[in-house]
C-alpha positions in Angstrom: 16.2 -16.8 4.9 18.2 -17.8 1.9 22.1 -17.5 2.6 22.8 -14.4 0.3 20.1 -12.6 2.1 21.1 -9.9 4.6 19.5 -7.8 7.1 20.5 -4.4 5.8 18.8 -2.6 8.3 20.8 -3.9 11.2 24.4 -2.9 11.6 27.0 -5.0 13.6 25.8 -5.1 17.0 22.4 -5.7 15.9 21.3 -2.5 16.1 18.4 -1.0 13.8 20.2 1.6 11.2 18.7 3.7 7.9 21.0 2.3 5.3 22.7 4.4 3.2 21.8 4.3 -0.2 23.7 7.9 -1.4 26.1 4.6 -3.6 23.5 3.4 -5.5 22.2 5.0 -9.2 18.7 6.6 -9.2 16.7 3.8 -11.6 12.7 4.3 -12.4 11.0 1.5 -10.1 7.6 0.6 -9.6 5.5 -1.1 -7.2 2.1 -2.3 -6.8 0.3 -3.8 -4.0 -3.2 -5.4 -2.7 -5.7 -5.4 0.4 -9.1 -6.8 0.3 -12.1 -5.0 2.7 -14.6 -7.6 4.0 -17.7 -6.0 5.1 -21.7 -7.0 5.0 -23.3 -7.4 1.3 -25.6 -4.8 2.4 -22.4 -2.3 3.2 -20.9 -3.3 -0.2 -24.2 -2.4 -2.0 -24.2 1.5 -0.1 -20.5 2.0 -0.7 -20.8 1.1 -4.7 -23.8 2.7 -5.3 -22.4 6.1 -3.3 -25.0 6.5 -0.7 -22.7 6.4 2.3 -23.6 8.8 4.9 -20.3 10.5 5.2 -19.8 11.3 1.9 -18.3 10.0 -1.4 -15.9 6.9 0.5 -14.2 5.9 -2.3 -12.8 9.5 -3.4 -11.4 9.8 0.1 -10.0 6.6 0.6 -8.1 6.9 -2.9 -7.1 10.6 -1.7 -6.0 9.3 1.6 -4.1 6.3 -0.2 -2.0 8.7 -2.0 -1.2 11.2 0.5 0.0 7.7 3.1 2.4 7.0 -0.1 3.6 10.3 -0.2 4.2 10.1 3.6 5.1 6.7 3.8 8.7 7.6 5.8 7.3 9.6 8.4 5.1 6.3 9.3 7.6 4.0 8.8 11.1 4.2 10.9 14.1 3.4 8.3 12.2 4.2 5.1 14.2 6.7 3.3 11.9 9.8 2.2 11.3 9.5 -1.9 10.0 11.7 -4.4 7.6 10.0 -5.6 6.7 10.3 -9.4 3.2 8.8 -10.0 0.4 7.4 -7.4 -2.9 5.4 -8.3 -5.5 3.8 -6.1 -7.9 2.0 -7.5 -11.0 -0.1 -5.8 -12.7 -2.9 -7.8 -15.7 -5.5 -6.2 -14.9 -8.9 -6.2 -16.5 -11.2 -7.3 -18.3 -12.5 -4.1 -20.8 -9.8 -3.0 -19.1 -9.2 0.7 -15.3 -7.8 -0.8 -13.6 -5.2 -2.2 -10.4 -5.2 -3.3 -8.1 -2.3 -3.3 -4.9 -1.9 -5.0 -2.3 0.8 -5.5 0.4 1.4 -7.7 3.5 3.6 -7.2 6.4 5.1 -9.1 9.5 7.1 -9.0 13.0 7.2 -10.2 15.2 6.7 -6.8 17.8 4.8 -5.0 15.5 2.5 -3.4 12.1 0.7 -3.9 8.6 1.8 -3.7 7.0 -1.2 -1.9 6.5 0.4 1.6 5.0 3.3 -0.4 2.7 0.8 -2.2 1.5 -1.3 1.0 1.0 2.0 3.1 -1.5 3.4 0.1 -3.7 0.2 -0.1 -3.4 -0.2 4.0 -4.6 4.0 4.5 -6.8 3.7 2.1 -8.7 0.8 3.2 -8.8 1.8 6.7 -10.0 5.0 5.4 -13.0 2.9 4.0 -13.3 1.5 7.2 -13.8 4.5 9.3 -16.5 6.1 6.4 -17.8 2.8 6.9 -17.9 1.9 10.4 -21.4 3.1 11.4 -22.9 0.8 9.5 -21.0 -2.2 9.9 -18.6 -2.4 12.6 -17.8 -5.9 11.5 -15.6 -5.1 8.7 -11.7 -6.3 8.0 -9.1 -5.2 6.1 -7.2 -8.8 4.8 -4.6 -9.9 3.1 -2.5 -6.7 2.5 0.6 -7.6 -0.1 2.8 -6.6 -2.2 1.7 -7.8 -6.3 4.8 -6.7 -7.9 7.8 -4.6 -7.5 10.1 -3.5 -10.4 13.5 -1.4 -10.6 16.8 -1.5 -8.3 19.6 -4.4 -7.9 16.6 -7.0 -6.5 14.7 -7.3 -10.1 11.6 -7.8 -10.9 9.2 -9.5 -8.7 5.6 -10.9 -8.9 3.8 -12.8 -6.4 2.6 -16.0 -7.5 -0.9 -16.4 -7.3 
């Protein structure tokens, strides 16, 4: 941890604490983030070509991505609730035949960051997947859930690096 960094959500003692962000100016900031599904080519081919048994997968999971944004403090313990101002889940094959990657981006114009809001989306909505999934190939994992970019607030802008 760099020396400038500090653990906001901890007060004094050490305790855990919601910080108070009621100080800060409501700026428009964005974040997008990334989780891959590995399943079985065969369970790859049923999902894209919308034959799963329990209906169309992909519809849910993106619905259930959205909502988890939206609910992301409830989840989450010292997440301050946001209004969010834009959601979008998105699924896309990669391009080995045993992936798929999801991704989510999400806005609004608050005193703090989207980023929880982001990682919850593509983490819901990919377990989603999973359990629409699930009686065809237990096997599955969700991998490398992370944040691609955030944008907005005192912080910056970040991008991972690839």
């Amino acid at each position: 941890m760099d020396q400038d960094d500090e653990l906001t959500h901890l007060d004094r003692e050490g305790q855990a604490r919601m910080v108070d962000v009621g100080e800060k100016d409501k700026t428009a900031r964005e974040a997008r983030a990334r989780a891959t599904l590995r399943m079985k080519p065969g369970t790859r081919r049923v999902l894209l070509s919308g034959q799963v048994p329990k209906g169309d997968a992909m519809a849910t999971a993106r619905i259930a991505g959205i909502q988890a944004a939206k609910r992301t403090s409830e989840l989450i313990p010292l997440c301050h609730p946001l209004a969010i101002t834009g959601c979008d889940v998105s699924f896309e094959p990669a391009s080995d035949d045993e992936r798929l990657v999801v991704e989510a981006a999400v806005r609004c114009a608050d005193r703090t960051g989207v980023e929880m809001e982001a990682l919850t989306a593509v983490t819901v909505a990919a377990l989603t997947l999973y359990d629409m999934l699930k009686a065809i190939d237990k096997g599955m994992a969700i991998e490398e859930v992370v944040l691609l970019e955030k944008q907005g607030g005192r912080s910056g802008h970040y991008r991972r690096e690839s």
